[in-house]
N, CA, C and O of each residue as an XYZ file, in Angstrom:
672
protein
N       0.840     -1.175      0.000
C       0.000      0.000      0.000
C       0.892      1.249      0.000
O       1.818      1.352      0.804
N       0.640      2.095     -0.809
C       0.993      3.388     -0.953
C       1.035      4.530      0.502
O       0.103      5.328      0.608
N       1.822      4.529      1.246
C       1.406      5.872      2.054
C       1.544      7.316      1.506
O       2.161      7.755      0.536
N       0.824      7.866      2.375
C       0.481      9.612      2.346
C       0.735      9.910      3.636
O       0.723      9.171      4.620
N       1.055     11.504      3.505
C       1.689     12.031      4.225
C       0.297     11.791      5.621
O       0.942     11.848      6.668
N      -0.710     11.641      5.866
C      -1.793     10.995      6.887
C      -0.753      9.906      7.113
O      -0.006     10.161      8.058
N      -0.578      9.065      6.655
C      -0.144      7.838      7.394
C       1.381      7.216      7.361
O       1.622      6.059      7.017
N       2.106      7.921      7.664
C       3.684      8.014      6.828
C       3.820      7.937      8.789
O       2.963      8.120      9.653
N       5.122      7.627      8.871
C       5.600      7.400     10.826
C       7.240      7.939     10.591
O       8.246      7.479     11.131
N       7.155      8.975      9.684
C       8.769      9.892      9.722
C       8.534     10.580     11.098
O       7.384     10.745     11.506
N       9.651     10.995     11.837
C      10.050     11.422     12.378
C      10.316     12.783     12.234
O      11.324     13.163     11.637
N       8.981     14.057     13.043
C       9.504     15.333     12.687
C      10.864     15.664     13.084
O      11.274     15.122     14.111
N      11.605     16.421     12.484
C      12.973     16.870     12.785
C      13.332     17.710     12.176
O      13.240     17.747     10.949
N      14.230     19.297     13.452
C      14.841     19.900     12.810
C      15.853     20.174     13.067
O      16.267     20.221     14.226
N      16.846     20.551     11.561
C      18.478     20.679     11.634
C      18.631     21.889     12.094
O      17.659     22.638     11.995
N      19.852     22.391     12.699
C      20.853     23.201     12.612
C      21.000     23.993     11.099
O      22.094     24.541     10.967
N      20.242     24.110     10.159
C      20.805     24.163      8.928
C      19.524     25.516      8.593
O      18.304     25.680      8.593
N      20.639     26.160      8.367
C      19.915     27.911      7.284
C      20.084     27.745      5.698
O      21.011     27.272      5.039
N      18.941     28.265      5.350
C      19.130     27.883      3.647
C      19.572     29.096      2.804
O      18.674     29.653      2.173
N      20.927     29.630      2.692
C      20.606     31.243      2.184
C      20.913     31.184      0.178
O      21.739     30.609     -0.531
N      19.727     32.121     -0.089
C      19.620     31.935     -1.648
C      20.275     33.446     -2.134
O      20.196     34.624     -1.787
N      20.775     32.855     -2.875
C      21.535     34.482     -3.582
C      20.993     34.503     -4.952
O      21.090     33.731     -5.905
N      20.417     35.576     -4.765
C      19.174     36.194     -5.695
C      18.557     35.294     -6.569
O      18.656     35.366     -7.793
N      17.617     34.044     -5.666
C      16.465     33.203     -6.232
C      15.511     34.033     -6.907
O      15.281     34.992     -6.171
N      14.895     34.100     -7.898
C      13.860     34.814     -8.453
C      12.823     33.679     -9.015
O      11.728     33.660     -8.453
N      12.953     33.131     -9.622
C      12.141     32.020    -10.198
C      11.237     31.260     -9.359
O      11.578     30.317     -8.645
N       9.730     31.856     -9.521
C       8.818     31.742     -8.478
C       8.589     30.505     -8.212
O       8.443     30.125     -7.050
N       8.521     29.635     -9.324
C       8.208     27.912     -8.699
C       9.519     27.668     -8.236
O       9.453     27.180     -7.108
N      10.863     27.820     -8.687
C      11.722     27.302     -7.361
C      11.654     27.933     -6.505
O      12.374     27.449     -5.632
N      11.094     28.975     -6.111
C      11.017     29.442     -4.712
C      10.196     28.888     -3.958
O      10.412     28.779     -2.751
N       8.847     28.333     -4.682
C       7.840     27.550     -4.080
C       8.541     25.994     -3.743
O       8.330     25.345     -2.719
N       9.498     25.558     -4.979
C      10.038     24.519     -4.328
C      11.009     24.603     -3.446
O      11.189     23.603     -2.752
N      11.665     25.492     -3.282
C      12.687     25.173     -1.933
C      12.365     25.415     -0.857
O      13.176     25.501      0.065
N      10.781     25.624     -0.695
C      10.165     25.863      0.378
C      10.189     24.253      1.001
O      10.798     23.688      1.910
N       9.160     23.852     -0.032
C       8.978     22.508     -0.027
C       9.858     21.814      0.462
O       9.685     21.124      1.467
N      11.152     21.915     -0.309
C      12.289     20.597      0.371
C      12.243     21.000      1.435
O      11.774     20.324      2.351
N      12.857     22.567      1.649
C      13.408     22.954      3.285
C      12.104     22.130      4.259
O      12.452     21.351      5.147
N      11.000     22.323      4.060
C       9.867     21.535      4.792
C      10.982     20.180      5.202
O      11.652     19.986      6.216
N      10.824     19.334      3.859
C      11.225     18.000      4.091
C      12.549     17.465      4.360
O      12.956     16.322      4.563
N      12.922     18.222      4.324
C      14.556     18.067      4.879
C      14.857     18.644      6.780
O      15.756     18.376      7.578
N      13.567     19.539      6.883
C      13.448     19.987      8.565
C      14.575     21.066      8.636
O      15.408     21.117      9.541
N      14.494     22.037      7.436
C      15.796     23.207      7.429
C      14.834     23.933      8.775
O      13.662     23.943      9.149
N      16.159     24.503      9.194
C      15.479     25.417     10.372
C      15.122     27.092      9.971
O      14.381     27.733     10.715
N      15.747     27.742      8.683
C      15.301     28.716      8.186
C      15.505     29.032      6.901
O      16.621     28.640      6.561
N      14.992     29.505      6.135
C      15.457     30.020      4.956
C      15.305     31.857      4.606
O      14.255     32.489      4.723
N      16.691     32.450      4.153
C      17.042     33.401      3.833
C      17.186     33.490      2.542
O      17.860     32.686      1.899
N      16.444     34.677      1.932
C      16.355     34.734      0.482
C      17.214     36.484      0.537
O      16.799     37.421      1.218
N      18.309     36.517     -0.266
C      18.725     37.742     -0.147
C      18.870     38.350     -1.936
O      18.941     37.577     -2.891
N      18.884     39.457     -2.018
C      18.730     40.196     -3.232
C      17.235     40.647     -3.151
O      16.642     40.906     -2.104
N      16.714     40.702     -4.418
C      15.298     41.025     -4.861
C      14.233     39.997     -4.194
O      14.034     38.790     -4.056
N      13.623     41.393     -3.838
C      11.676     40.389     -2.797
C      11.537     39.222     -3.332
O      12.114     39.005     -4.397
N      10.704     38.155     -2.688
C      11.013     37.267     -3.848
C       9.153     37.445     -3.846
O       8.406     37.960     -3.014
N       8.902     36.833     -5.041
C       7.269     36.255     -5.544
C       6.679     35.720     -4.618
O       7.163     34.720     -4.088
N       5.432     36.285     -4.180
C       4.520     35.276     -3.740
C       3.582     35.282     -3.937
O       2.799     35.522     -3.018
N       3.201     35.079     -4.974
C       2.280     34.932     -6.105
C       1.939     33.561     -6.535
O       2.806     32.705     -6.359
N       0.849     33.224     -7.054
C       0.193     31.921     -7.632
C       1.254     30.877     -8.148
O       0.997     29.674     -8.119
N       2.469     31.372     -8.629
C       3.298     30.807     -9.125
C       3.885     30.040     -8.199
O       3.793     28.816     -8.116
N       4.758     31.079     -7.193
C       5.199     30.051     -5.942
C       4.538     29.028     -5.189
O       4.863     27.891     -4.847
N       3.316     29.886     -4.993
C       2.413     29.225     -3.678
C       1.905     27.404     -4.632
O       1.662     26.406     -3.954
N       1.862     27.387     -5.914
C       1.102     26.402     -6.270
C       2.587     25.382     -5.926
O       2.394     24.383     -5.233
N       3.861     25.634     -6.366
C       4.855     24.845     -5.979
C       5.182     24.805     -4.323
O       6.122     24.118     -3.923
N       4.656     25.298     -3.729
C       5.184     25.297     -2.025
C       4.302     24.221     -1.039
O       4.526     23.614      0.008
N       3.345     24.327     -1.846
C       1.907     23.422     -1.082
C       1.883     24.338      0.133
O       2.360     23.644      1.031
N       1.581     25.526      0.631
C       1.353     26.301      1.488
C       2.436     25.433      2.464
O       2.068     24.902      3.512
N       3.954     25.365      1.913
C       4.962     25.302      2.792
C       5.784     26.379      3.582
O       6.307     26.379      4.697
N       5.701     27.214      2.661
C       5.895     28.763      3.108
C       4.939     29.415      4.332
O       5.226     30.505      4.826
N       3.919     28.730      4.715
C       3.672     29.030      6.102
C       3.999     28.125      6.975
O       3.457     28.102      8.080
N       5.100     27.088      6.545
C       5.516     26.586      7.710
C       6.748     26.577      7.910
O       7.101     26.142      9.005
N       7.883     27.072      6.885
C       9.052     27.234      7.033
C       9.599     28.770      7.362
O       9.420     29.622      6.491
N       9.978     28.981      8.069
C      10.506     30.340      8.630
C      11.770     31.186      7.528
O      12.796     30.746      7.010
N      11.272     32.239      7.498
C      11.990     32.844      6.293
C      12.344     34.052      6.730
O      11.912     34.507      7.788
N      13.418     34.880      5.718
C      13.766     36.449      5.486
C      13.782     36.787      4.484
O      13.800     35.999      3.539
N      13.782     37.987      4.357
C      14.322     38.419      3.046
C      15.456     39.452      3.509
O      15.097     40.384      4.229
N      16.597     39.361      3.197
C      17.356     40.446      2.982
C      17.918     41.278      1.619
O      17.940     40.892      0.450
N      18.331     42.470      2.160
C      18.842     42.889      0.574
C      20.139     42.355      0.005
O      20.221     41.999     -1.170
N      21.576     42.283      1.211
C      22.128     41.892      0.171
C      22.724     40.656      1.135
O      22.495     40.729      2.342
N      23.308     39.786      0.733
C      23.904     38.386      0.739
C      24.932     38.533      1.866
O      24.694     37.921      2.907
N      26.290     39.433      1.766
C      26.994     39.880      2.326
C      26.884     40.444      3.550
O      27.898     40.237      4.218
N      26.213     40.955      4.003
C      25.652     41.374      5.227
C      25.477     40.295      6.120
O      25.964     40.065      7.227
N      24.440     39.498      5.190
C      23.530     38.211      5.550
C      25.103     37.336      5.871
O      25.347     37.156      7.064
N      25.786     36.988      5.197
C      26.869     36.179      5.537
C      28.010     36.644      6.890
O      28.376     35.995      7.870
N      28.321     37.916      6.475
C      28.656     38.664      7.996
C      27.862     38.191      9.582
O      28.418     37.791     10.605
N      26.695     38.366      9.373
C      26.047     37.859     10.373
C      25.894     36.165     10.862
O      26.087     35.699     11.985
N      25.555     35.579      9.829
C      25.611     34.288     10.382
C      26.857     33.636     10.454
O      26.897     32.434     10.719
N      27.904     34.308     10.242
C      29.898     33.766     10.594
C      29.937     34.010     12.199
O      30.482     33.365     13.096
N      28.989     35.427     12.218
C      29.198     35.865     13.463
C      28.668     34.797     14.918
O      29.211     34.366     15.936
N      27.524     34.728     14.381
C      26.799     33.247     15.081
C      27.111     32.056     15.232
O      26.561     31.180     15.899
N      28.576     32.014     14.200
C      29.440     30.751     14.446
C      28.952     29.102     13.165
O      29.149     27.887     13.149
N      28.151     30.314     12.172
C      27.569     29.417     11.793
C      29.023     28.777     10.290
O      29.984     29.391      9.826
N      28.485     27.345      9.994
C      29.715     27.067      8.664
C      29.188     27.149      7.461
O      28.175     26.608      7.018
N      29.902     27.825      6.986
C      29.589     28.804      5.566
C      29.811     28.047      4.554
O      30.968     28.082      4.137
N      28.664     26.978      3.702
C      29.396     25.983      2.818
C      27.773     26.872      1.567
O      26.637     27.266      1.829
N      28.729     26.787      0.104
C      28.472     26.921     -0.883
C      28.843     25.777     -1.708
O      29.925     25.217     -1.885
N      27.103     25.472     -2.394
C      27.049     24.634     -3.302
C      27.274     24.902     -4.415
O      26.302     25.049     -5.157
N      28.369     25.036     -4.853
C      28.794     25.104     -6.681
C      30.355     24.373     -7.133
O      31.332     24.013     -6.476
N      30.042     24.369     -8.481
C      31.265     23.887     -9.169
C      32.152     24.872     -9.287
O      31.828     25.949     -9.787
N      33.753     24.547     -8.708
C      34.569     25.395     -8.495
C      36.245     24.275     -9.072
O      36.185     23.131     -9.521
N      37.315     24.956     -8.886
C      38.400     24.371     -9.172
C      39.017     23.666     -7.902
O      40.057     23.015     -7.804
N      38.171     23.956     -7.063
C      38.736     24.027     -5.792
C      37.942     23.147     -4.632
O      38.428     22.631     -3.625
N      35.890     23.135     -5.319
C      35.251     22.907     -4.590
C      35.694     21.147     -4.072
O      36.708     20.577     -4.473
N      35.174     20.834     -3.590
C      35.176     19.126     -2.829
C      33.414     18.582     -2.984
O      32.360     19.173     -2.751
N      33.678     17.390     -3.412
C      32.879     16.202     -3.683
C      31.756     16.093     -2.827
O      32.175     15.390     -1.907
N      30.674     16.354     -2.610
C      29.542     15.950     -1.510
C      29.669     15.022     -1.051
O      29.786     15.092      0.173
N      29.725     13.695     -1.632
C      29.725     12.782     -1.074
C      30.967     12.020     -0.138
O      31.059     11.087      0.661
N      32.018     13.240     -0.900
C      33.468     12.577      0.374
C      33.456     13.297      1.561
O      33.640     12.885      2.706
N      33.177     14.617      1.091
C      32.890     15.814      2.021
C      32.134     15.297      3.535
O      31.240     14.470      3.714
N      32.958     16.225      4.595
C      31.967     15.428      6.399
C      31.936     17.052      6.696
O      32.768     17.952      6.803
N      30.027     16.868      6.792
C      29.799     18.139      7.674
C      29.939     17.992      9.195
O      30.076     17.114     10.047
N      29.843     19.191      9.088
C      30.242     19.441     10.837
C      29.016     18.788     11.671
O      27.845     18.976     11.340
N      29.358     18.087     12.667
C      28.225     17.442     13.972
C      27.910     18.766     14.802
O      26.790     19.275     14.852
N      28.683     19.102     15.243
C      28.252     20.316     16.016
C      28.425     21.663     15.870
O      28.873     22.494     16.660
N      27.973     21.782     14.648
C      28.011     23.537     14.427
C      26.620     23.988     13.673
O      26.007     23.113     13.062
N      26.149     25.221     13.697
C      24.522     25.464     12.781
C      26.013     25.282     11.712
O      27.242     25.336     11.764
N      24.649     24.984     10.577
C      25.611     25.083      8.729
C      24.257     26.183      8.178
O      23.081     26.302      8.520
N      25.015     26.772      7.304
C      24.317     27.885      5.856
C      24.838     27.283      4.781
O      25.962     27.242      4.283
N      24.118     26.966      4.604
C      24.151     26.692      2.605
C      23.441     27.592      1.942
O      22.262     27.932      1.852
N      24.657     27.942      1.420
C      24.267     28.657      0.059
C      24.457     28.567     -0.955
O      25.556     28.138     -1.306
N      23.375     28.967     -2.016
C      22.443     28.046     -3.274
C      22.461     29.798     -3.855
O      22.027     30.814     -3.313
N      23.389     29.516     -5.606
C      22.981     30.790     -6.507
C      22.187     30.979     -6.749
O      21.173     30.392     -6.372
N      22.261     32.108     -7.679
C      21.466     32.426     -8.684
C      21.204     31.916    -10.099
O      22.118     31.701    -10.896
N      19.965     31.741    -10.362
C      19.643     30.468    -11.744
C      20.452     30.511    -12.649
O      21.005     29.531    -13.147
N      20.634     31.882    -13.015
C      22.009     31.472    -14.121
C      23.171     31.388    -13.784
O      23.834     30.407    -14.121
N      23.945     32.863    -12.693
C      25.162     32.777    -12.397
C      25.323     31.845    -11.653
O      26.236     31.158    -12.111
N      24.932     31.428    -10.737
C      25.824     30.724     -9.531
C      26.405     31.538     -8.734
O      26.353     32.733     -9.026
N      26.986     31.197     -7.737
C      27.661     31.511     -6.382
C      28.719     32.700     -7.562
O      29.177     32.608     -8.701
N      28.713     33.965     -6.233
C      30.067     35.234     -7.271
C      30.973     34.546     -6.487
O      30.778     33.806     -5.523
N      32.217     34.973     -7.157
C      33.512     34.945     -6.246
C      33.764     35.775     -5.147
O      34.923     35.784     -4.733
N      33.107     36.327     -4.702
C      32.469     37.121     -3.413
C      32.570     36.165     -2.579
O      33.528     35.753     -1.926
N      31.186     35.749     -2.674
C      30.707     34.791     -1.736
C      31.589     33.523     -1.388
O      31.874     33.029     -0.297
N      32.060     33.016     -3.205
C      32.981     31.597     -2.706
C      34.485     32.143     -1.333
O      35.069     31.476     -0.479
N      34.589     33.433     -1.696
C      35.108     33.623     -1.082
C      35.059     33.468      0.998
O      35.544     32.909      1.981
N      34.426     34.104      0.682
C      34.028     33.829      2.569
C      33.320     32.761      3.103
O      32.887     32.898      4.247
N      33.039     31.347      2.290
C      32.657     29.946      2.656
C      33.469     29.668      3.129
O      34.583     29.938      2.679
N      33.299     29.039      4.187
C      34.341     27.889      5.001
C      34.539     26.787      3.895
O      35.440     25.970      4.081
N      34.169     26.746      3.349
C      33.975     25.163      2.360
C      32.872     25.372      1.178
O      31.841     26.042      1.246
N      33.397     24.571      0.011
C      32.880     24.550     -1.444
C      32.365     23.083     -1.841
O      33.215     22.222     -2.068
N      31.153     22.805     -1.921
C      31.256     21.479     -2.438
C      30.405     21.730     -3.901
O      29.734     22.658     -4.353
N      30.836     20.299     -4.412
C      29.977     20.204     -6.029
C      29.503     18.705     -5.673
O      30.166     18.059     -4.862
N      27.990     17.973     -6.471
C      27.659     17.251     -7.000
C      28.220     16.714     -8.289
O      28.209     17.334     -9.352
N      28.804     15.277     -8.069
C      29.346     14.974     -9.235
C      28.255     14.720    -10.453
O      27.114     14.276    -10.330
N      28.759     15.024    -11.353
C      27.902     14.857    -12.594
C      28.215     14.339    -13.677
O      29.263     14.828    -14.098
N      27.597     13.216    -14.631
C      27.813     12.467    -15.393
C      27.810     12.423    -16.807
O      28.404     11.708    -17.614
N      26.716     13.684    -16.957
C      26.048     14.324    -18.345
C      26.929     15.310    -18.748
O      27.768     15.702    -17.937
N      26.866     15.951    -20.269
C      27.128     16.483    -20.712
C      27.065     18.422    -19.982
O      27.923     19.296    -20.102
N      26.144     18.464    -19.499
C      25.454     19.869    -18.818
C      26.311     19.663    -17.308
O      26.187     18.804    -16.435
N      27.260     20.894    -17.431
C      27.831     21.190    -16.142
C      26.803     21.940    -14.840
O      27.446     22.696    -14.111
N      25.513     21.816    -14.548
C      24.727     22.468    -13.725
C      22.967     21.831    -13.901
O      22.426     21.639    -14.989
N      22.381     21.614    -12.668
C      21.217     21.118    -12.852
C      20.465     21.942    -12.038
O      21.190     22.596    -11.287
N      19.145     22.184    -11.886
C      18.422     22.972    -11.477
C      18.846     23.217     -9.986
O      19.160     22.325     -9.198
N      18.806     24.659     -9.700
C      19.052     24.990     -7.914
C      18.438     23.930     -7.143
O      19.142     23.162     -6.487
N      16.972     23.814     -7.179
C      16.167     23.107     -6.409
C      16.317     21.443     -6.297
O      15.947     20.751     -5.348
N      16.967     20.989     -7.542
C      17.116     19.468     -7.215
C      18.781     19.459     -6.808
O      19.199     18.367     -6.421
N      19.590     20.387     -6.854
C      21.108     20.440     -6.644
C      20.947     20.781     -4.640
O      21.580     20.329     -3.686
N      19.859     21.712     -4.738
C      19.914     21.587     -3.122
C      19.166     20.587     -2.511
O      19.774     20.220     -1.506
N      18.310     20.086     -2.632
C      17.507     18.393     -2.319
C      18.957     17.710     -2.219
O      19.522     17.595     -1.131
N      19.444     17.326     -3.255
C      20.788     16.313     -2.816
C      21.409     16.860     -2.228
O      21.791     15.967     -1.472
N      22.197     18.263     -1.707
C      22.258     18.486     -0.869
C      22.062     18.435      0.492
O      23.029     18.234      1.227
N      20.907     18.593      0.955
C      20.547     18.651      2.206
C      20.062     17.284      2.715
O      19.835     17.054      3.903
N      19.881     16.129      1.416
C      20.028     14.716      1.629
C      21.203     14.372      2.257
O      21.446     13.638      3.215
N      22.049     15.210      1.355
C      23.440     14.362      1.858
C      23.782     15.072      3.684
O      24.177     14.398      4.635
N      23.489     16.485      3.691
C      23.536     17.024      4.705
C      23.253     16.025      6.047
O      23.935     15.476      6.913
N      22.017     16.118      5.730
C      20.548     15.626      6.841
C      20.937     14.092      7.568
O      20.696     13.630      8.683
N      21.668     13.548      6.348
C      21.899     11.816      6.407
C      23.399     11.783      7.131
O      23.774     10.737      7.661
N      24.232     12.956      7.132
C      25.371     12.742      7.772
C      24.884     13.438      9.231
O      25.070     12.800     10.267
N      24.521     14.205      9.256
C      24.680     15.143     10.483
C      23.190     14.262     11.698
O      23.047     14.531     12.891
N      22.560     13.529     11.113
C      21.828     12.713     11.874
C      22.270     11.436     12.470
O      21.681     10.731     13.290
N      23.387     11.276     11.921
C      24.069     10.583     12.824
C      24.876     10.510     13.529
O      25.996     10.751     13.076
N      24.774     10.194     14.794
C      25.461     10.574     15.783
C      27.090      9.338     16.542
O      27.754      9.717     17.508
């Protein structure tokens, strides 16, 4: 038999883990990274740059997840990163770099909050930002296309996150 979320026996849970987006605009992934952050048990998400949509577009991708995941908006990224270093939090950016490290070899921290941060749809992470990460990781990839959508690049993400840092 098929379960639904009525009859499913997961375990609510939430991480240590902030979701910060550098200038998400694209209203259904905004509706979807609501969604994962839901299912992954992110403890906040920060959207910095431009307001984001919340409009028919998002809300139909969020499943009214966005009233259950705790959010900001800030203006700019940098600020936003200033502050949560300050809080002690570990500054890991998801992109392909010369430099970045493998998700899957990669060990997050057990005891520290983590921020992940997730570009912008076309650019990706600036050299700004890669700059002041504690750490760079990439998803290995097999295809021809060096980049796959924000929203399924952060799902494996916070899979891989969620599945290390839950164990103790």
């Amino acid at each position: 038999m098929q379960l639904t979320h009525y009859n499913t026996h997961f375990t609510k849970q939430t991480f240590p883990i902030t979701l910060v987006c550098d200038n998400i605009t694209n209203a259904p992934n905004i509706g979807s990274l609501f969604r994962t952050a839901d299912a992954f048990g992110v403890e906040k998400i920060i959207f910095c740059g431009s307001p984001i949509p919340k409009g028919r577009k998002m809300t139909k991708t969020s499943r009214a997840t966005e009233n259950i995941v705790p959010f900001d908006e800030k203006e700019t990224i940098l600020e936003t990163l200033d502050q949560l270093k300050s809080e002690n939090y570990f500054l890991i950016s998801l992109e392909i770099t010369n430099n970045s490290q493998e998700i899957n070899t990669f060990r997050f921290p057990h005891n520290q909050k983590i921020a992940l941060i997730i570009g912008d749809e076309n650019f990706g992470i600036s050299e700004t930002v890669l700059n002041l990460s504690d750490a760079i990781i990439h998803i290995n990839m097999f295809g021809q296309n060096s980049s796959m959508n924000v929203v399924q690049a952060t799902s494996i993400a916070l899979y891989e996150i969620t599945k290390q840092v839950s164990k103790k």
